[in-house]
C-alpha positions in Angstrom: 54.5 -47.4 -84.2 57.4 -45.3 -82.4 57.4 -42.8 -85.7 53.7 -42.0 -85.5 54.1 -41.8 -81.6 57.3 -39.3 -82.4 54.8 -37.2 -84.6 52.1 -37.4 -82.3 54.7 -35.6 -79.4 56.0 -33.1 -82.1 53.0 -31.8 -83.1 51.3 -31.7 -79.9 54.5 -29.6 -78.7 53.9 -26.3 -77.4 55.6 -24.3 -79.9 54.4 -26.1 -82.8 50.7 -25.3 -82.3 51.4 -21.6 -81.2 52.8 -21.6 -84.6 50.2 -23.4 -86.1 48.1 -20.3 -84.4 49.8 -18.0 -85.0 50.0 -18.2 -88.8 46.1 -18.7 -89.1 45.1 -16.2 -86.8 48.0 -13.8 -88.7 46.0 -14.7 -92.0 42.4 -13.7 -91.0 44.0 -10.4 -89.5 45.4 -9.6 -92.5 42.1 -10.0 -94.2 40.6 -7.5 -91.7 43.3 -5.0 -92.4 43.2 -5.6 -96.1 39.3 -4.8 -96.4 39.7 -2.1 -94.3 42.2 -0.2 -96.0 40.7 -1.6 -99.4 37.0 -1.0 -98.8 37.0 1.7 -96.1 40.1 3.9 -95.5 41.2 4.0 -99.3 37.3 5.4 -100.7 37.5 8.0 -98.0 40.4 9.4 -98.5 41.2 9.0 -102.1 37.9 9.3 -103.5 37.7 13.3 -102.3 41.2 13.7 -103.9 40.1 12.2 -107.5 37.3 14.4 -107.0 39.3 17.9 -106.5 41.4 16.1 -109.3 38.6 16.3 -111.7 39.0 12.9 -112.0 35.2 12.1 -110.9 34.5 9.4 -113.4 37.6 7.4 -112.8 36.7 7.3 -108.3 33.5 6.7 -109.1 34.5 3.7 -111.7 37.6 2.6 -109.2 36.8 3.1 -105.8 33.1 3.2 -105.8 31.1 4.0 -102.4 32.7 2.8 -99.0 32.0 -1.1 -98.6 31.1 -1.6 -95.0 29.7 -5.1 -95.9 33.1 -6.2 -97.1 34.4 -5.2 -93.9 31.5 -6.6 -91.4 32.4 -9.9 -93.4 36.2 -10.2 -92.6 35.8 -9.0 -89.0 33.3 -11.4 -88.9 35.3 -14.0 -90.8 38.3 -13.3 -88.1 36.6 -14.4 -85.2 34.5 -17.6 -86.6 38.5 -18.8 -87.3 39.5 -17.8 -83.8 36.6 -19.0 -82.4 37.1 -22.4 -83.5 41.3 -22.1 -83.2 40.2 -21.5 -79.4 38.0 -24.2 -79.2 41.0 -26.6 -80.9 43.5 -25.6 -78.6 41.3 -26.3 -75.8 40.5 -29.7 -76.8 44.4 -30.5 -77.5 44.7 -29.0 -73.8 42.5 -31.0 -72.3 43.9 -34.4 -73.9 47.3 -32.8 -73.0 46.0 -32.9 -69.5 44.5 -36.5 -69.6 47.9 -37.7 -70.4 49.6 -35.6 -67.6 47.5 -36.8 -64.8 48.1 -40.3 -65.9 51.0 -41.9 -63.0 53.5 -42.7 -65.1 55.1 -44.9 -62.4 58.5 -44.6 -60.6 61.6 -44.5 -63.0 64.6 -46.7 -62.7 66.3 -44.0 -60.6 63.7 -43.6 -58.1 63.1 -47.3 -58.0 66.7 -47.7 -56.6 66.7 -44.5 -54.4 63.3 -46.7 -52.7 65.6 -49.8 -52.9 68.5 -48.1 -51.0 66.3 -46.3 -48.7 64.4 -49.6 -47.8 67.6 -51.0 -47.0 69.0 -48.0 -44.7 65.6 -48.4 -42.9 66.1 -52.2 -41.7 69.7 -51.9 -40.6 
């Protein structure tokens, strides 16, 4: 029972779930700037290049039209997952909470500081 309670404080630490965020949210970021230099940035630029080129047939095969729906989707896709990584980390904050505001009761220390003072007080 104390390993699983172990785990239980090392993955609700702090650092571990800003990790945890940080690595998803990093993903879904990279998709965004992925499609947007794939589908968007790439066809407008390149494409009038090939053209002067004379390679027409070859950005028209390749690169095709700019793909706003691509893009739409990953921005879109991007904050669905931070969406629900916001509503996690609320929910482990509010349990974080619940356990906070429970009194844990006076430690050994502060037991004997009430001892000694209690003593002081009726000499």
């Amino acid at each position: 029972m104390s390993f699983i309670k172990d785990f239980k404080a090392f993955a609700m630490k702090g650092n571990v779930m800003d990790l945890a965020v940080a690595v998803i949210i990093g993903a879904a970021f990279g998709a965004i700037v992925s499609s947007l230099v794939t589908d968007i940035i790439t066809p407008l630029v390149l494409t009038p290049v090939l053209d002067k080129a004379g390679l027409k047939d070859i950005a028209e095969l390749k690169w095709g039209a700019v793909t706003y729906g691509k893009f739409l989707a990953a921005v879109i896709n991007f904050v669905v997952i931070a969406f629900v990584i916001f509503l996690l980390i609320k929910a482990i904050a509010s349990m974080q909470k619940k356990e906070e505001a429970q009194p844990a009761g006076p430690s050994s220390t502060d037991k004997l500081l009430m001892e000694i003072r209690d003593e002081l007080k009726n000499k």
